[in-house]
C-alpha positions as CSV (number, residue, x, y, z in Angstrom):
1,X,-90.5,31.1,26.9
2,X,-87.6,29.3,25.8
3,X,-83.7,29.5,26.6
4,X,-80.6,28.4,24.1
5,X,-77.4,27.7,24.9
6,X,-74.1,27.5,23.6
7,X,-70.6,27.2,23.8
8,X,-67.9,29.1,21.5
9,X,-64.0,29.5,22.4
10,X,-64.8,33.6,20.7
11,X,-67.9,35.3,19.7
12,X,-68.7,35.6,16.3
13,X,-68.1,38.8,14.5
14,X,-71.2,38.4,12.7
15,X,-73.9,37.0,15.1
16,X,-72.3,36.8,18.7
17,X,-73.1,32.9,18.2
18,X,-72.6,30.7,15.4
19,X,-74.3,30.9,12.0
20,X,-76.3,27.4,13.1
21,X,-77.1,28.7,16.4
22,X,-78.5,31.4,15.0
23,X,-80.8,29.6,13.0
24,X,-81.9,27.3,16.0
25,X,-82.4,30.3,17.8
26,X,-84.6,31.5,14.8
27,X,-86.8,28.6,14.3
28,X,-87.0,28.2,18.6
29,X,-88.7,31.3,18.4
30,X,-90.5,31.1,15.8
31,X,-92.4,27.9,17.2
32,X,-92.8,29.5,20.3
33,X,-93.8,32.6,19.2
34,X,-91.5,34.6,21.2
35,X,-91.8,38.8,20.9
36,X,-88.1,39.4,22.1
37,X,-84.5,37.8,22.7
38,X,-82.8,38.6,25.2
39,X,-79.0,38.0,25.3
40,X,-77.3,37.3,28.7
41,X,-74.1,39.3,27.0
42,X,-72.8,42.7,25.6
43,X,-73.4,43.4,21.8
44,X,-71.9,45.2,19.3
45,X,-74.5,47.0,17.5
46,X,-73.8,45.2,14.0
47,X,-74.7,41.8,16.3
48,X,-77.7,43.3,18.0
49,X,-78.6,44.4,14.3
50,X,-77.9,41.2,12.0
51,X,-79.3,39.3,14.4
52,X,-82.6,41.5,14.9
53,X,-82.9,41.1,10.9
54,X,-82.0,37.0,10.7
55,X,-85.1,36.3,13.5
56,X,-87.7,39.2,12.3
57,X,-87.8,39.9,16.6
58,X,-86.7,42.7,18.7
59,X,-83.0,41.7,19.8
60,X,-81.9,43.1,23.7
61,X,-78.6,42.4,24.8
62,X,-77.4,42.5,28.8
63,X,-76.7,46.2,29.1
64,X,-79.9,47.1,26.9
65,X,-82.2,45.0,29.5
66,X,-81.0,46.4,32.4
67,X,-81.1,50.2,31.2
68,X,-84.9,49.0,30.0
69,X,-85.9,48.1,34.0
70,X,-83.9,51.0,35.3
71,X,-85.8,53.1,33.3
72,X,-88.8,52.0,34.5
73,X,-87.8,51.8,38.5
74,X,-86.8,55.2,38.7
75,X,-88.6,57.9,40.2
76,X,-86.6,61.0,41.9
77,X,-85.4,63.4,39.3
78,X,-81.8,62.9,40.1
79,X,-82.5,58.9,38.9
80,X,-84.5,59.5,36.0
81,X,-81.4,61.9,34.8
82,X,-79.0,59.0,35.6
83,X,-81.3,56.6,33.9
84,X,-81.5,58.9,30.9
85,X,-77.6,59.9,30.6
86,X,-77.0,55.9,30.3
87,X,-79.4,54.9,27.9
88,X,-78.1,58.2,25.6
89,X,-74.9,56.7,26.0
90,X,-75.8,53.6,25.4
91,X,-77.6,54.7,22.4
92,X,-74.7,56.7,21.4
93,X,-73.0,53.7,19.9
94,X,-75.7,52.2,18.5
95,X,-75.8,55.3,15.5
96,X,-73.2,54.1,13.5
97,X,-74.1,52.8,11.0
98,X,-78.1,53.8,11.4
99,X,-78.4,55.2,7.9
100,X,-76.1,53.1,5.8
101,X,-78.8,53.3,3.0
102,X,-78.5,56.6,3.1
103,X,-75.3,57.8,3.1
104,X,-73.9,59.0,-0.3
105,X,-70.4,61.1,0.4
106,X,-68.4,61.8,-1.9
107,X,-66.5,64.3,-1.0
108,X,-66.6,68.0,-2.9
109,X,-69.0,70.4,-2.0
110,X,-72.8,70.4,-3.0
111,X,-72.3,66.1,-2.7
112,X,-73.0,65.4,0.9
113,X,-75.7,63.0,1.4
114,X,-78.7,63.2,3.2
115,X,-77.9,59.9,5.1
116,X,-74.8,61.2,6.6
117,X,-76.9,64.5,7.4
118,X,-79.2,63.1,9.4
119,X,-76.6,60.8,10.9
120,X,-74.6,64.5,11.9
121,X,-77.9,65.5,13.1
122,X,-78.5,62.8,15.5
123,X,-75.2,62.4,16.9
124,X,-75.1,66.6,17.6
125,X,-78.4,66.1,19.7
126,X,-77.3,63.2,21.6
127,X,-74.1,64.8,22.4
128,X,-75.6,68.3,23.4
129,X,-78.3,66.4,25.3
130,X,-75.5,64.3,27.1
131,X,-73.7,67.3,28.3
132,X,-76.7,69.1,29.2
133,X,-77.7,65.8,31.6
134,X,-73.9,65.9,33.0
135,X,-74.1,69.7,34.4
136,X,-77.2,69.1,35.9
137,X,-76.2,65.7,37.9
138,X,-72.7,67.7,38.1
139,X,-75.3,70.3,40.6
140,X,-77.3,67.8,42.3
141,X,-73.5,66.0,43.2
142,X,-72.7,69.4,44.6
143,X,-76.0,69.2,45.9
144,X,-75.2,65.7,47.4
145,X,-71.9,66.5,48.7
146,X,-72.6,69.5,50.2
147,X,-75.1,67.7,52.4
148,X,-72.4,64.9,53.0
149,X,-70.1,68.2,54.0
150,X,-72.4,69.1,56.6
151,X,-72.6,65.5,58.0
152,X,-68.6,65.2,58.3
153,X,-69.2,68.6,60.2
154,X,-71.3,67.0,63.0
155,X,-69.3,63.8,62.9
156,X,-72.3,61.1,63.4
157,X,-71.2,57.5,62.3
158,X,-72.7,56.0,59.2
159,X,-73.5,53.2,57.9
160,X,-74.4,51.9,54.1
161,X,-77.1,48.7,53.8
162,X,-75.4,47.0,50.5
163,X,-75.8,43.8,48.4
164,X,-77.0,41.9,45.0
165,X,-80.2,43.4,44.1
166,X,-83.4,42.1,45.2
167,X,-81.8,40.8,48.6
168,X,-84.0,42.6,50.7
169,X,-82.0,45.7,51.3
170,X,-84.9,48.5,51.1
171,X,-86.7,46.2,53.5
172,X,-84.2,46.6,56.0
173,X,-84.0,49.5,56.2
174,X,-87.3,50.2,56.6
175,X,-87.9,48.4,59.4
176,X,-84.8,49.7,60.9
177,X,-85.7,52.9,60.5
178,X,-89.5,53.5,59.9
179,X,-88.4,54.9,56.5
180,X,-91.3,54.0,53.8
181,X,-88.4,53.3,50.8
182,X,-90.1,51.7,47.9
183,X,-89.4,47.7,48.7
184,X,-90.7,45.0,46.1
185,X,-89.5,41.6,45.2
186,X,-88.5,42.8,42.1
187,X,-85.2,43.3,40.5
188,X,-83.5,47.1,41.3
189,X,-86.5,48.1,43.1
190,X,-84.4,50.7,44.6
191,X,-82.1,53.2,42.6
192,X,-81.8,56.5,44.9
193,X,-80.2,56.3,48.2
194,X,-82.0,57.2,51.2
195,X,-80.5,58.6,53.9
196,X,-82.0,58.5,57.4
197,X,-80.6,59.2,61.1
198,X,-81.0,55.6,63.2
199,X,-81.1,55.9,67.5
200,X,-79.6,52.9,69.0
201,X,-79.8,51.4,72.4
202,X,-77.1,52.5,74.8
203,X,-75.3,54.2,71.9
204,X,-75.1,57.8,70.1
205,X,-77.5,57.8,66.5
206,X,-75.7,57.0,63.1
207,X,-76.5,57.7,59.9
208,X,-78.1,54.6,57.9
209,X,-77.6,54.5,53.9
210,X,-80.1,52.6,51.3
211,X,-77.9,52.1,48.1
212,X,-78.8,50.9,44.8
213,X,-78.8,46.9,44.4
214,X,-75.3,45.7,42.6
215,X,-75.6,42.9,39.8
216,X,-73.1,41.0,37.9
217,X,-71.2,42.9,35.0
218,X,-73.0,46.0,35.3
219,X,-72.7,48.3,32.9
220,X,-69.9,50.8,32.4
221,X,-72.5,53.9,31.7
222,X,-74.4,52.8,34.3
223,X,-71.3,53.0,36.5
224,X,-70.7,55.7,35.2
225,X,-74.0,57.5,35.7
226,X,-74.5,56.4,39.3
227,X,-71.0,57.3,40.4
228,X,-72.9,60.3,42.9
229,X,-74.9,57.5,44.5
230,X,-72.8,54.8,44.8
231,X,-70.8,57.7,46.7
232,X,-73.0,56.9,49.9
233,X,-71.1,53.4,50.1
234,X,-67.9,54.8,50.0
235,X,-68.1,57.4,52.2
236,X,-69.7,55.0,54.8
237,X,-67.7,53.7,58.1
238,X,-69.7,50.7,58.0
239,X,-71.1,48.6,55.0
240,X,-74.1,46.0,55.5
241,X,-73.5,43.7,53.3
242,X,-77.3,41.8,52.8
243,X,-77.1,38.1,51.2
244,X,-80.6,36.7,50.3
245,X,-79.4,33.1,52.3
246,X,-82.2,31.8,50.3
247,X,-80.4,32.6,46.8
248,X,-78.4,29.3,45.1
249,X,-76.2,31.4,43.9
250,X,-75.7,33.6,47.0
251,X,-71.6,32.8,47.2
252,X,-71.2,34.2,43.4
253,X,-73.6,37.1,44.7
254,X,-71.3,37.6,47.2
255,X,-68.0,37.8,44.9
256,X,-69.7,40.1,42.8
257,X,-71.1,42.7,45.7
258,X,-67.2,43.0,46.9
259,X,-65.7,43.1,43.3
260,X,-68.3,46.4,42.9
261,X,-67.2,47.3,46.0
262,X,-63.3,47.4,45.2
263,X,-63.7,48.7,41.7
264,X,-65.6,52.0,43.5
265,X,-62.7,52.6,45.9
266,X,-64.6,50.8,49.2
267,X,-63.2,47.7,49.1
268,X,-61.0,48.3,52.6
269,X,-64.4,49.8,54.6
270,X,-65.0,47.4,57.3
271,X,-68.3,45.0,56.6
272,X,-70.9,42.8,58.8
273,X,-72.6,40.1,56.5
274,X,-76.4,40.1,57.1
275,X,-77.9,36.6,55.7
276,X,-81.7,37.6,55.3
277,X,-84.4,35.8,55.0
278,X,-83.7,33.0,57.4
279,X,-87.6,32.3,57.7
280,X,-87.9,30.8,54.4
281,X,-85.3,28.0,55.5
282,X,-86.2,27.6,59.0
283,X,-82.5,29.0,60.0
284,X,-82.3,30.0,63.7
285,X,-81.5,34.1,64.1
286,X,-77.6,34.2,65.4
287,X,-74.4,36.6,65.4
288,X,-70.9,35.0,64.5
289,X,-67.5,36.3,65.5
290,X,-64.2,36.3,63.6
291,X,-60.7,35.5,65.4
292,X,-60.5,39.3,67.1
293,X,-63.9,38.9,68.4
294,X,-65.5,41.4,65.9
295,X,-69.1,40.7,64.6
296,X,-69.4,39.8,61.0
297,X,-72.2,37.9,60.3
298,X,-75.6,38.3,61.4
299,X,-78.3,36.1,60.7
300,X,-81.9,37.3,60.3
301,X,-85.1,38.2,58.6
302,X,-86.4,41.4,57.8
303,X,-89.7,40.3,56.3
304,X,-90.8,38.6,60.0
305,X,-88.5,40.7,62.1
306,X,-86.6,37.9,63.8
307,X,-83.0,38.6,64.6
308,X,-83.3,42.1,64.2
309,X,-82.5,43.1,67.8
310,X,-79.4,40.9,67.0
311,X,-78.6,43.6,64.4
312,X,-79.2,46.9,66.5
313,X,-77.1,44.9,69.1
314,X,-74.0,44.5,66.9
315,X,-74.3,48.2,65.4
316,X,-74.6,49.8,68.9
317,X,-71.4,47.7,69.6
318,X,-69.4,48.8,67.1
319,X,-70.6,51.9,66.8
320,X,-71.2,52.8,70.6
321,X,-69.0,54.4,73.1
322,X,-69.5,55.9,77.2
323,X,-72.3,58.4,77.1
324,X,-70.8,61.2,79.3
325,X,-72.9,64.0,80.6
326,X,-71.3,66.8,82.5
327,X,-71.7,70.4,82.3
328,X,-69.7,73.3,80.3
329,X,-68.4,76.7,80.8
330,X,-68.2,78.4,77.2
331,X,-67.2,82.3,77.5
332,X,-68.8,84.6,74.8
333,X,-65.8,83.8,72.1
334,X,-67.1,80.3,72.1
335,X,-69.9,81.2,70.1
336,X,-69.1,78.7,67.0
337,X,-68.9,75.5,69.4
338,X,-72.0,76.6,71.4
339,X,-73.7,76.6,68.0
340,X,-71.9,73.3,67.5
341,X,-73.1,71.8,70.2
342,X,-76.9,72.7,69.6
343,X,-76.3,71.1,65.7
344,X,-75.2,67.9,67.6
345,X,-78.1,67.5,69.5
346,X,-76.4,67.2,72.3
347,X,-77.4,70.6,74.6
348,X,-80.0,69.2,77.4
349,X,-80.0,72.8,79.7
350,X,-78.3,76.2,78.9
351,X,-78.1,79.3,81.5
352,X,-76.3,82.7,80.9
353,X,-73.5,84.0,83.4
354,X,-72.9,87.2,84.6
355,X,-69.8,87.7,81.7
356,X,-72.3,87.0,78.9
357,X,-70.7,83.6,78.7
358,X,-73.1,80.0,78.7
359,X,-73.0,77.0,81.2
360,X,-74.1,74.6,79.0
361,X,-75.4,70.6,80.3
362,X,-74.3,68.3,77.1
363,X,-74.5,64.5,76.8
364,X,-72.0,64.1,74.5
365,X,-69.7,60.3,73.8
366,X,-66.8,60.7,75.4
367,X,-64.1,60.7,72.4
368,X,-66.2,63.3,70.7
369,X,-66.4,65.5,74.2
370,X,-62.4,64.8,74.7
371,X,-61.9,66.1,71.2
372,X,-64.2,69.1,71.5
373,X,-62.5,69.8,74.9
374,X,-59.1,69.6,73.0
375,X,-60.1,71.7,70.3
376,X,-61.9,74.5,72.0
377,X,-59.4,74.7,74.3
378,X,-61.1,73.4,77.8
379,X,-60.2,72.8,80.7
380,X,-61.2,69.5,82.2
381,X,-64.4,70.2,84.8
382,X,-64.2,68.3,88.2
383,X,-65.6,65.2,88.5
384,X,-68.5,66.2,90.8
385,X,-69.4,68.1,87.9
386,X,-69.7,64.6,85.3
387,X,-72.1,62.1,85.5
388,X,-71.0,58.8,83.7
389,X,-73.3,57.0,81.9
390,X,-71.6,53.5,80.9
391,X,-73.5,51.4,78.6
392,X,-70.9,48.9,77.9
């Protein structure tokens, strides 16, 4: 309804802004008739609280707001406990001084106050509620990793779709891969990762990540909290980086996507830019080249579709590698890496010997069939016996 402004070389201790701004921020709301102020900062709780009393409205600072739409975005119960363990923590500071007009210690037995009481009382529940919500995400990480565990296993590339929230991320990855991730044009529409398996042209399937959008000074328990699912990001090979082209702000967007990035240890993953939404500028759908040849920026829209064949392009290229199919002779002590084989997908015929042993027909890419070779201990087959399949 309204916005004010204002400039102070430090906050104030009392209000955050200045006695007088204050009061014009008072009086602007009154004559508007505003319900709440937001503040585009981080608190204390005595600020949030003096000022709350000085205007008569509900007072939200930075971290509060975005707790307040996290809260309502999430759904699975591994968000909803994040959401929860934040705004406890959050809330955890916020007690302090609660029940001033309470409190009544002075010391001695028989002369505690009720104030402080129920002060004890509060803080005891938030804390035992706290460390309840950490064991159970501490499970659903094990949970989590284990799954990631069984990923490294079968070694499939992956790749992470991240960026500023609300720069068309979940849409992405939906068309990409026929997923049905919750996508709106609405800020962190998106707050559990979704993983799903991707097939590319002329190039084996990876693993594609949906992550939770990124904003500017995000907040520590929120960090915190959603240190499990910002996981996905660092444990990819490959991080999309989407950039809503249509965004003014898009090159601060950008600093602040890579300063995330850094602070949760994937700063040094390699990256390909995607600038979305190229319809709503009449942009023409193109791939650009650094100095060594590598794609890293891809221009497209994932709204219309345009460009996107661009993308699955540049992905099969970095990701791809010779498809080699050729046929091998496990005896029966191979048993684990005929059962590895099958998890890989890559097992097109099987017969049985006369030793008990399997002559197995795999299409396999070739540094992952050299490394099994060299693991297992096989011998290189005759080349009659391969059949190359060169994509590029």
């Amino acid at each position: 309804m309204g916005v004010v402004t204002g400039s102070r070389a430090i906050p104030d201790p009392r209000y955050y802004v200045g006695s007088g701004k204050a009061d014009e921020l008072k009086a602007q709301a009154e004559e508007l008739g505003a319900e709440v102020i937001l503040v585009d900062h981080a608190l204390s709780p005595s600020q949030e609280r003096n000022l709350e009393k000085l205007t008569g409205r509900r007072v939200l600072d930075r971290s509060g707001l975005i707790l307040d739409i996290f809260a309502q975005r999430a759904r699975s119960h591994e968000g909803k406990l994040q959401v929860e363990l934040a705004q406890l923590k959050h809330l955890s500071t916020r007690l302090v001084r609660g029940w001033t007009h309470l409190e009544r210690q002075k010391g001695g037995i028989g002369l505690r106050g009720p104030g402080e009481t129920q002060l004890e009382t509060d803080r005891r529940l938030l804390s035992n509620r706290i460390r309840t919500l950490n064991r159970r995400l501490e499970k659903l990480a094990l949970q989590r990793d284990t799954g990631r565990q069984t990923r490294k296993e079968v070694p499939i590339p992956g790749a992470a779709i991240v960026g500023y929230t609300n720069a068309g991320k979940s849409t992405l990855f939906n068309v990409l891969t026929g997923a049905d991730s919750y996508a709106a044009d609405q800020l962190f529409a998106t707050l559990d990762p979704t993983v799903r398996r991707l097939k590319l042209p002329h190039c084996p399937e990876i693993v594609l990540a949906d992550t939770v959008g990124f904003v500017k000074d995000l907040p520590h328990e929120l960090v915190a909290a959603f240190r499990s699912t910002l996981l996905e990001a660092r444990e990819a090979h490959l991080h999309l980086h989407v950039i809503d082209l249509a965004d003014p702000e898009r090159a601060e967007r950008i600093t602040t996507v890579n300063e995330v990035l850094t602070g949760i240890g994937a700063g040094d993953i390699p990256q390909i830019e995607i600038y979305n939404k190229v319809d709503l500028l009449g942009e023409t759908p193109r791939i650009e080249r650094d100095e060594d040849g590598l794609i890293c920026r891809i221009w497209l829209s994932a709204a219309t579709g345009i460009g996107l064949d661009l993308l699955r392009d540049a992905l099969s290229e970095r990701f791809g590698s010779r498809l080699v199919r050729t046929t091998l002779d496990l005896s029966a002590r191979h048993g684990r890496a005929r059962a590895e084989l099958f998890r890989r997908g890559a097992v097109l015929g099987e017969t049985i010997d006369d030793a008990g042993g399997w002559r197995i027909e795999v299409e396999l890419a070739e540094r992952d069939l050299e490394e099994f070779r060299r693991r297992e201990g096989l011998p290189n087959l005759a080349a009659d016996h391969a059949e190359l399949q060169e994509f590029h």
